[in-house]
DRENTIKE-353365 format. One record per atom (N, C-alpha, C): atom name; x, y, z; residue in three letters. Coordinates in nm, 4 decimals, padded with zeros to 6 digits. Example, Ala and Ser with C-alpha at 12.3 -4.5 7.8 and 13.67 -1.06 7.14 Angstrom:
REM residues 2
SEDO|atomo|xx|yy|zz|residuo
SEDO|N|01.3190|-00.5690|00.7800|ala
SEDO|CA|01.2300|-00.4500|00.7800|ala
SEDO|C|01.3200|-00.3300|00.7800|ala
SEDO|N|01.2850|-00.2250|00.7080|ser
SEDO|CA|01.3670|-00.1060|00.7140|ser
SEDO|C|01.2900|00.0030|00.7870|ser
//
This chain:
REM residues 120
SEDO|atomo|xx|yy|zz|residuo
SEDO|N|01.0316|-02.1986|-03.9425|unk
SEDO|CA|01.0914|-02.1002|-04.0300|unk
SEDO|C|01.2425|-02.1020|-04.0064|unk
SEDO|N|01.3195|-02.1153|-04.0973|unk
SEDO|CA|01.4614|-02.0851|-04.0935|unk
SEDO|C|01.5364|-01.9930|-04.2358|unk
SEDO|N|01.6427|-01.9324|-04.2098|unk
SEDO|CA|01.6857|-01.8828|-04.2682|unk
SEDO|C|01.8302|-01.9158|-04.3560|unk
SEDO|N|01.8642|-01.8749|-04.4514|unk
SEDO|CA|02.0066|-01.9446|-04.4717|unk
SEDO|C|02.0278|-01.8195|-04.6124|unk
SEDO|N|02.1447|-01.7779|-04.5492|unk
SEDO|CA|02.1958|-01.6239|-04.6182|unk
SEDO|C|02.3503|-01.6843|-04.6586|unk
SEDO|N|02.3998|-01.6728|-04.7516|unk
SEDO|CA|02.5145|-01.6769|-04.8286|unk
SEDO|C|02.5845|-01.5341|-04.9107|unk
SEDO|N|02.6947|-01.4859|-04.8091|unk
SEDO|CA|02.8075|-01.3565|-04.8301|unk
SEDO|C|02.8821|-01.4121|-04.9271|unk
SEDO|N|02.9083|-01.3258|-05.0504|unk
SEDO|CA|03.0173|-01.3379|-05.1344|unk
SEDO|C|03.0654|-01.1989|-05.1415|unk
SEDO|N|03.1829|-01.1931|-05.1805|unk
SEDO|CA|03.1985|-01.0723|-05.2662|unk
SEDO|C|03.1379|-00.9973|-05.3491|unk
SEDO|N|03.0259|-01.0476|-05.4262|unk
SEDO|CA|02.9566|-00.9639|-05.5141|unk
SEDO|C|02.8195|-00.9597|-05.4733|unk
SEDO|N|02.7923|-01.0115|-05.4087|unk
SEDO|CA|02.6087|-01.0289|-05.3476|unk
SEDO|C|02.5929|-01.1184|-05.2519|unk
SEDO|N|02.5058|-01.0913|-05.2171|unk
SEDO|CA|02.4270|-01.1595|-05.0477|unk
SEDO|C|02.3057|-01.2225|-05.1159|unk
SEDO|N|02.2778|-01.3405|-05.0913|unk
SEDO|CA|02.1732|-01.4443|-05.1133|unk
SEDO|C|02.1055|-01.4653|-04.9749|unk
SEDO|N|01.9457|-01.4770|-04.9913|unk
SEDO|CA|01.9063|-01.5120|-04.8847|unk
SEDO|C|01.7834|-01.6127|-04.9291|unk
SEDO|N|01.7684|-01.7000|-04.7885|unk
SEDO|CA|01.6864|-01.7761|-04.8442|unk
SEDO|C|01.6063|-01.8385|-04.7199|unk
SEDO|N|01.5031|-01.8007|-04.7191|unk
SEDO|CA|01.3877|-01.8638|-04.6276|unk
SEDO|C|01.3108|-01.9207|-04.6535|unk
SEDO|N|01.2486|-02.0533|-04.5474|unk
SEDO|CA|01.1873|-02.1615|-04.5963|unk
SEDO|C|01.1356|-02.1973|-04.4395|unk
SEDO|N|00.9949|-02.2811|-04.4942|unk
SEDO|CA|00.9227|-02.3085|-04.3822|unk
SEDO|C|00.8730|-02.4536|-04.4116|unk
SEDO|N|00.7952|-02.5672|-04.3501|unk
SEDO|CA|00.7724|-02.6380|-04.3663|unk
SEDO|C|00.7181|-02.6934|-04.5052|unk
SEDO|N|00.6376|-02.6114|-04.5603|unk
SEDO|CA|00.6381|-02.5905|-04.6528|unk
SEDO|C|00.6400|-02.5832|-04.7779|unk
SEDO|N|00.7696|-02.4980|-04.7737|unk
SEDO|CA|00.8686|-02.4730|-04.8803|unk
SEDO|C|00.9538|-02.3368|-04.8668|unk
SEDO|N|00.9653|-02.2723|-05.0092|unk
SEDO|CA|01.0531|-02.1023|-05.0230|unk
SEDO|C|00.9464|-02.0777|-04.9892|unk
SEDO|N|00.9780|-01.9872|-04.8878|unk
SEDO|CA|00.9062|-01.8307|-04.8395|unk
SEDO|C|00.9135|-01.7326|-04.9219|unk
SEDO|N|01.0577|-01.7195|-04.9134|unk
SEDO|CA|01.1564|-01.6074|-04.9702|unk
SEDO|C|01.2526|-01.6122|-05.0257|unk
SEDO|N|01.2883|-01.5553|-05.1203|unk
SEDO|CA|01.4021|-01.5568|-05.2281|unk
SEDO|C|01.4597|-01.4103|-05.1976|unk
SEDO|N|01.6201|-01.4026|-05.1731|unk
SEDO|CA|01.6259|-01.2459|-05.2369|unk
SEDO|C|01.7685|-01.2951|-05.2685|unk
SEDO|N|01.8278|-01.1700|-05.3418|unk
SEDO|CA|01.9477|-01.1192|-05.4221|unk
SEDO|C|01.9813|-00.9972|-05.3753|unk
SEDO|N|02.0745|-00.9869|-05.2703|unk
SEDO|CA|02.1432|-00.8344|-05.2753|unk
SEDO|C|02.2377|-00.8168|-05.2829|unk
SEDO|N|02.2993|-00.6879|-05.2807|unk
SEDO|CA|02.4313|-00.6347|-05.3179|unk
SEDO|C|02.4956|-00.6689|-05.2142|unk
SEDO|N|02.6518|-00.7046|-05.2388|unk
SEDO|CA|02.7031|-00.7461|-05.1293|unk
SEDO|C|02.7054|-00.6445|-05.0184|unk
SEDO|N|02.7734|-00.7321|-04.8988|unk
SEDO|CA|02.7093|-00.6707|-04.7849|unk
SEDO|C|02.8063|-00.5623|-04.7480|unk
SEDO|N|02.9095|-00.5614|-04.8145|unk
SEDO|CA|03.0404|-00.3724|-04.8262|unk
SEDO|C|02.9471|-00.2639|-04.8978|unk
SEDO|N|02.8391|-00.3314|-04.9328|unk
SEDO|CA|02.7870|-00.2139|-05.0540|unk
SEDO|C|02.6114|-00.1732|-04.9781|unk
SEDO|N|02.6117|-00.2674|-04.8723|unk
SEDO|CA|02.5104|-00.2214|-04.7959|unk
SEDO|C|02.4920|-00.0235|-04.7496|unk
SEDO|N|02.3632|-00.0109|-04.7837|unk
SEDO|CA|02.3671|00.1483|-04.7061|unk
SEDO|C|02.3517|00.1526|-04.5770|unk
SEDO|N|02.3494|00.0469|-04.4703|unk
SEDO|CA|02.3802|00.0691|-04.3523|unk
SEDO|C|02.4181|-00.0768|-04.2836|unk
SEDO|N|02.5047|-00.0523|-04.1807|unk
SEDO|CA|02.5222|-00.1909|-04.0687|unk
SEDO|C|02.4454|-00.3202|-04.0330|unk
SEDO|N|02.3080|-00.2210|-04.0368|unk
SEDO|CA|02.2400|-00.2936|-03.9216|unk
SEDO|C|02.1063|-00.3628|-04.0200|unk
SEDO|N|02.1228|-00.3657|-04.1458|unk
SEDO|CA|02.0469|-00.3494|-04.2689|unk
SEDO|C|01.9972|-00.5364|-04.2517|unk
SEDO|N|02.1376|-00.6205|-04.2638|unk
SEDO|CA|02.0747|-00.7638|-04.2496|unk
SEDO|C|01.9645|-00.8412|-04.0769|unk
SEDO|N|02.0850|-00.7744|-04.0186|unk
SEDO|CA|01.9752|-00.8083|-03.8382|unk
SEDO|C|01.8663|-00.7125|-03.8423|unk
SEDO|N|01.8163|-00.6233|-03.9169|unk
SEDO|CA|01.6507|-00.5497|-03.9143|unk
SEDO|C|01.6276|-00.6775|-03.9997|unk
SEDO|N|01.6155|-00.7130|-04.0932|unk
SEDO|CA|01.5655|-00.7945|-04.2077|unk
SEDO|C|01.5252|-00.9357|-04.1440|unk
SEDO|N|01.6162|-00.9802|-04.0014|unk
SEDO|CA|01.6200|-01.1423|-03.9529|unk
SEDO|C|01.4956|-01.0973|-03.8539|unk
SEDO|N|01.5183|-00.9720|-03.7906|unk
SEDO|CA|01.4660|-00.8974|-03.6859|unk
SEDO|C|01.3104|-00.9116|-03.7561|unk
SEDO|N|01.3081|-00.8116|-03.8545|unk
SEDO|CA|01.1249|-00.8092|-03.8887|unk
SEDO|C|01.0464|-00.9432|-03.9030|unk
SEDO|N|01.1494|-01.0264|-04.0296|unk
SEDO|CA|01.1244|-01.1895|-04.0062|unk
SEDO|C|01.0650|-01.2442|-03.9027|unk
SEDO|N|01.1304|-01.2693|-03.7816|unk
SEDO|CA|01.1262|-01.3331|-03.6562|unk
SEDO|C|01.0013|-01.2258|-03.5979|unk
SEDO|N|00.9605|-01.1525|-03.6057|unk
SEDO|CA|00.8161|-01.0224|-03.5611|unk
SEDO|C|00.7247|-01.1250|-03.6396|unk
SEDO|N|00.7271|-01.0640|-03.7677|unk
SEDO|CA|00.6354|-01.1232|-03.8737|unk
SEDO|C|00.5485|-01.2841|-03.8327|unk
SEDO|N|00.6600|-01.3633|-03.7702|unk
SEDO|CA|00.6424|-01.4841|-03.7460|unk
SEDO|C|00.5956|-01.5546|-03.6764|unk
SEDO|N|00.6439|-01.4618|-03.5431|unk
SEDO|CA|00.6588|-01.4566|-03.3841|unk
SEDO|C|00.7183|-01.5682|-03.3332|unk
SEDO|N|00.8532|-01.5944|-03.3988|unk
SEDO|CA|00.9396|-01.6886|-03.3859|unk
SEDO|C|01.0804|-01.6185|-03.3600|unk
SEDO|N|01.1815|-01.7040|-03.3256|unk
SEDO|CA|01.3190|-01.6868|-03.3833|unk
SEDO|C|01.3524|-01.7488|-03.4811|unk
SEDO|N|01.4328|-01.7194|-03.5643|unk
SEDO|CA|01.4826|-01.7408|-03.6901|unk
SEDO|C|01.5933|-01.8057|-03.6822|unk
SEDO|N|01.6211|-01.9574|-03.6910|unk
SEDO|CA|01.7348|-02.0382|-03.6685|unk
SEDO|C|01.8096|-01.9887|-03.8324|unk
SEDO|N|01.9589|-01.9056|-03.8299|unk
SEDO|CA|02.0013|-01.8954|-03.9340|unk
SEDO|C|02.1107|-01.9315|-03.9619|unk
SEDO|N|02.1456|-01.9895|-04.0934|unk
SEDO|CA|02.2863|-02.0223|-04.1448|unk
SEDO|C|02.3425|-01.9127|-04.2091|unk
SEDO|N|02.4818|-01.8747|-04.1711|unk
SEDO|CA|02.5443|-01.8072|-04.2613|unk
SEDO|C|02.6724|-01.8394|-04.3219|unk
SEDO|N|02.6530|-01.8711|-04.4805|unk
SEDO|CA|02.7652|-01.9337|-04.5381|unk
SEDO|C|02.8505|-01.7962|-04.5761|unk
SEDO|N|02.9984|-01.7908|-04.5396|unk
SEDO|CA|03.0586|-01.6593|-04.6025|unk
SEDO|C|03.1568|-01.7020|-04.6521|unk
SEDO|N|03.2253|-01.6737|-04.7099|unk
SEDO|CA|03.3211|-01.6455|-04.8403|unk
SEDO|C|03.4361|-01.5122|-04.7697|unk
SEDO|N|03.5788|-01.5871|-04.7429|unk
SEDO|CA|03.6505|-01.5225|-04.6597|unk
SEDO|C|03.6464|-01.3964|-04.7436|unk
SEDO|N|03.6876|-01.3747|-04.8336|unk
SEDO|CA|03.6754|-01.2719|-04.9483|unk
SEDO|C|03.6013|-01.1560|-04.9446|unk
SEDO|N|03.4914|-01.1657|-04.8821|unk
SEDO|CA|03.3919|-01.0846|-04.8274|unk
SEDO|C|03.3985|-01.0536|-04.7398|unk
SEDO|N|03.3624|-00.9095|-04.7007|unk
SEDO|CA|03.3187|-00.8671|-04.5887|unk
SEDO|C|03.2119|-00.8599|-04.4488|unk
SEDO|N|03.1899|-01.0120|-04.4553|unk
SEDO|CA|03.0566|-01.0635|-04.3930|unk
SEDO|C|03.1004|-01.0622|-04.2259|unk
SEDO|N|03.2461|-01.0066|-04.1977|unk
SEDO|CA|03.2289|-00.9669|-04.0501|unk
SEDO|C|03.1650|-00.8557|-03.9985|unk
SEDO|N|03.0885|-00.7518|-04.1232|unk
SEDO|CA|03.0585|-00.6155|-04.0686|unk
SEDO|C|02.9252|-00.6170|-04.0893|unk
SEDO|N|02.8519|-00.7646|-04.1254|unk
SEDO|CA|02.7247|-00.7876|-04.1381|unk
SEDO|C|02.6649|-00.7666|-03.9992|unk
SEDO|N|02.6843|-00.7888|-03.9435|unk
SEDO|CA|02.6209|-00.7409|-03.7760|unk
SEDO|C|02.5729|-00.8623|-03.7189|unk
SEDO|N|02.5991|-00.9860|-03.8040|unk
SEDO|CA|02.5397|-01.0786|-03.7537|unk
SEDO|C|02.6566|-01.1835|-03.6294|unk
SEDO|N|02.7705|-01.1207|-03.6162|unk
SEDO|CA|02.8660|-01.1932|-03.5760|unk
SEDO|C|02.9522|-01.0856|-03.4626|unk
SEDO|N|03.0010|-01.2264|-03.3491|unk
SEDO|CA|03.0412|-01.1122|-03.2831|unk
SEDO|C|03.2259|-01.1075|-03.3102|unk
SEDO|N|03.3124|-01.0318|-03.2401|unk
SEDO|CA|03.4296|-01.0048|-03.2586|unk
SEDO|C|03.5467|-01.1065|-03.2581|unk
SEDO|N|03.5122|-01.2367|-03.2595|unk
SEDO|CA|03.6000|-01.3390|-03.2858|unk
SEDO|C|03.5549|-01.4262|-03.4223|unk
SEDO|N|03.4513|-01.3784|-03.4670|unk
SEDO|CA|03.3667|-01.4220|-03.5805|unk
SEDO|C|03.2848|-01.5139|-03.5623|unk
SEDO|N|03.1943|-01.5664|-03.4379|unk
SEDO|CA|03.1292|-01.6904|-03.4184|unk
SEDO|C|02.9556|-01.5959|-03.4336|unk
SEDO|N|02.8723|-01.6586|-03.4418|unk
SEDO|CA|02.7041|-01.6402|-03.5104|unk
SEDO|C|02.6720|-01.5480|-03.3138|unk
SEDO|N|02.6023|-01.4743|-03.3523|unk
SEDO|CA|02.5026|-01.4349|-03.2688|unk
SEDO|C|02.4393|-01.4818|-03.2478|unk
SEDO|N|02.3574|-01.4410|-03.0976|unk
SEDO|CA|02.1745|-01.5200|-03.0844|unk
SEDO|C|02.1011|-01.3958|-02.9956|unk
SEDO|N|02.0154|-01.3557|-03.0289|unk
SEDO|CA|01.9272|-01.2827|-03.0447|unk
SEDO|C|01.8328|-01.3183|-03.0124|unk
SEDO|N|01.7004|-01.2791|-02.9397|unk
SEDO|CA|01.5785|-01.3197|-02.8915|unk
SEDO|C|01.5205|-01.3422|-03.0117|unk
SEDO|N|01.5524|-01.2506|-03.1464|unk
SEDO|CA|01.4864|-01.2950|-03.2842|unk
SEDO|C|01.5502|-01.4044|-03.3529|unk
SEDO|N|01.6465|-01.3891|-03.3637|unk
SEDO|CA|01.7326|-01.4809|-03.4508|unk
SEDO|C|01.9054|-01.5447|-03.4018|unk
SEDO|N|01.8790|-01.6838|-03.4182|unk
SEDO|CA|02.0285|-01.7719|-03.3947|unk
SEDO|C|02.0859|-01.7598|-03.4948|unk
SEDO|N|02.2305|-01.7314|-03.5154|unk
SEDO|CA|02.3379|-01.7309|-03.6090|unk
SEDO|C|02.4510|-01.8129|-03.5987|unk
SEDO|N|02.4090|-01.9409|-03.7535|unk
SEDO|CA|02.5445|-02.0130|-03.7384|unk
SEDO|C|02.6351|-01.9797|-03.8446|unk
SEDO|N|02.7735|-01.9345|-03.8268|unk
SEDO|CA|02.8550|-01.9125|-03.9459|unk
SEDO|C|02.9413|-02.0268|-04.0320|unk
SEDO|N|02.9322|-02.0714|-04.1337|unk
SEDO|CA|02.9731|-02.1989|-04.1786|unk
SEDO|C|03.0413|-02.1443|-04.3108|unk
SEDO|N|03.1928|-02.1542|-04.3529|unk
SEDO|CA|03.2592|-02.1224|-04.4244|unk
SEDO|C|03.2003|-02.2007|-04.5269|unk
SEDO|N|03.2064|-02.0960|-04.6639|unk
SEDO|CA|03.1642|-02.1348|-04.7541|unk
SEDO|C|03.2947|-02.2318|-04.8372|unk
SEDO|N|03.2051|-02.3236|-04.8916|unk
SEDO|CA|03.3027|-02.4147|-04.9260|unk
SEDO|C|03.3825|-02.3653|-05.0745|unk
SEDO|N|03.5167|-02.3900|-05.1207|unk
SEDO|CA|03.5280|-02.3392|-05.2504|unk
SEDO|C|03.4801|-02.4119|-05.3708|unk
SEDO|N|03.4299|-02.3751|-05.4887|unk
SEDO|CA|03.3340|-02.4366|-05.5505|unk
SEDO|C|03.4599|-02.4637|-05.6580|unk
SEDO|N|03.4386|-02.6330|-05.6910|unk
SEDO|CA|03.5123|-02.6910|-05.7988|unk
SEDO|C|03.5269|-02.6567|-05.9166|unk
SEDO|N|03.6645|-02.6567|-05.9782|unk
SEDO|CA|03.7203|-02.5805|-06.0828|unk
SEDO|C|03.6127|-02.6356|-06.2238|unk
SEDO|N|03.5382|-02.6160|-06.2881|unk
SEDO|CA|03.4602|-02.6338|-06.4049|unk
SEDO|C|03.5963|-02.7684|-06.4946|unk
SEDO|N|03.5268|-02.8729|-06.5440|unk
SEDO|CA|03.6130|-02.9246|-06.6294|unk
SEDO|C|03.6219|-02.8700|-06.7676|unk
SEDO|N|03.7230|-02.8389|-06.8440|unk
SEDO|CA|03.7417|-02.7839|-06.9603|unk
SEDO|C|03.6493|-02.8148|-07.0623|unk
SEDO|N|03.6125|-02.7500|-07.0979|unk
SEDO|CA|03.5008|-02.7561|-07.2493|unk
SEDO|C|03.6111|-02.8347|-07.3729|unk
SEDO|N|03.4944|-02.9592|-07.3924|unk
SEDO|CA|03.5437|-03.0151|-07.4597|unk
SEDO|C|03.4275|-03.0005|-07.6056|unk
SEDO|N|03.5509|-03.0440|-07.7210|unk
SEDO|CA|03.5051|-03.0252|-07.8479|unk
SEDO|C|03.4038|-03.1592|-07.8918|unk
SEDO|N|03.3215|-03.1334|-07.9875|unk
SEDO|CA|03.1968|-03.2234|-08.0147|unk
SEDO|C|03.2024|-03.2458|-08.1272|unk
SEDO|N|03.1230|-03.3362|-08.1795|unk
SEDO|CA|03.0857|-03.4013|-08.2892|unk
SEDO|C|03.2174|-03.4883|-08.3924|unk
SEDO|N|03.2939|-03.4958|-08.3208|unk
SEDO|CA|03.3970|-03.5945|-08.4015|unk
SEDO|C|03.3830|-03.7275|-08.3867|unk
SEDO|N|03.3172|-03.7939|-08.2674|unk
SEDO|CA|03.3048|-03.8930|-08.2282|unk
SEDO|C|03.3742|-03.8986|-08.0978|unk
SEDO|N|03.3826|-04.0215|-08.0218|unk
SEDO|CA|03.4693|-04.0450|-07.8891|unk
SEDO|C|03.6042|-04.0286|-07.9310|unk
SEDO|N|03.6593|-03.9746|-07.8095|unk
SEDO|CA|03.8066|-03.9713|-07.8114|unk
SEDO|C|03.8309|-04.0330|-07.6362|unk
SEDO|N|03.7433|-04.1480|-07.5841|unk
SEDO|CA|03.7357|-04.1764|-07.4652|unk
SEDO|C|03.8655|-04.2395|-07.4225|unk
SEDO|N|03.9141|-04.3136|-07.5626|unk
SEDO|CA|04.0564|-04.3465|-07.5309|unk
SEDO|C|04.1618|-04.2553|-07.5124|unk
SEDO|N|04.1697|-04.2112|-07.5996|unk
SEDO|CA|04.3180|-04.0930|-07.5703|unk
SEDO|C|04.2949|-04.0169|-07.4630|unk
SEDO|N|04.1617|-03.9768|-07.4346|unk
SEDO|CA|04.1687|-03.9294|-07.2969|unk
SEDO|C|04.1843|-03.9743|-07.1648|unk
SEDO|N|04.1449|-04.1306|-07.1860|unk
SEDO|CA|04.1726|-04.2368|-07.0859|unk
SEDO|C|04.3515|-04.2014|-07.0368|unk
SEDO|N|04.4248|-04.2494|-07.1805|unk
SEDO|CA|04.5476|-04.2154|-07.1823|unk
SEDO|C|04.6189|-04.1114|-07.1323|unk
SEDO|N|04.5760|-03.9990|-07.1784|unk
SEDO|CA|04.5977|-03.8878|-07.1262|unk
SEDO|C|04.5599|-03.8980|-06.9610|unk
SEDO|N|04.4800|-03.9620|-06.8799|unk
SEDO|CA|04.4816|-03.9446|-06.7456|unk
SEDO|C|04.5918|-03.9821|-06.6981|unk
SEDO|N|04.6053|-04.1255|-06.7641|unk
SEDO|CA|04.7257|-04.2426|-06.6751|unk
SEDO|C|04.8364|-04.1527|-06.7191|unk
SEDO|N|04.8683|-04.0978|-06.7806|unk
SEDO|CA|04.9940|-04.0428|-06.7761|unk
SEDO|C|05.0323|-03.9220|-06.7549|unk
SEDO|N|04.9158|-03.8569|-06.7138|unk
SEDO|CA|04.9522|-03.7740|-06.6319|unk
SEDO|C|04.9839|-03.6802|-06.5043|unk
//
């Protein structure tokens, strides 16, 4: 069983998986909007009961977020370990700018856009 939770600014993703496959899927509110502290380590905590394992976990965060007050980290920001659950923190990577929506049905314009690279 392992775990792998992803902090953004707008929601907390979690995701558990076992040999398997998904265990678990969830979607929550990000973790500033949590109603308490200790809300994600009960959740790794019952997991790792449930299991009678520890819970090897990844946590991808997003500086942007408030994923130092997740409880999963201690005061220099490196992962906890817990008799229930290991915590690794791995900066989330920034996700590549979308290429511009391009217009359709005129035919190729593979050249001028070719062009348009080299010169610019």
């Amino acid at each position: 069983m392992r775990a792998t939770i992803t902090a953004t600014p707008t929601e907390t993703r979690v995701l558990v998986q076992d040999g398997t496959g998904d265990r678990m899927l969830a979607r929550l509110p990000s973790l500033s909007a949590a109603a308490h502290p200790r809300a994600l380590p009960a959740l790794l905590e019952s997991l790792a009961l449930w299991c009678g394992t520890t819970i090897p976990t990844v946590l991808f965060v997003d500086d942007r977020s408030d994923w130092q007050q997740s409880g999963l980290s201690d005061a220099l920001g490196f992962g906890i370990e817990t008799l229930f659950f290991t915590i690794e923190v791995v900066p989330l990577a920034p996700r590549r700018q979308r290429r511009a929506r391009r217009l359709t049905g005129l035919g190729s314009f593979a050249g001028e856009r070719s062009v348009h690279r080299r010169a610019g």
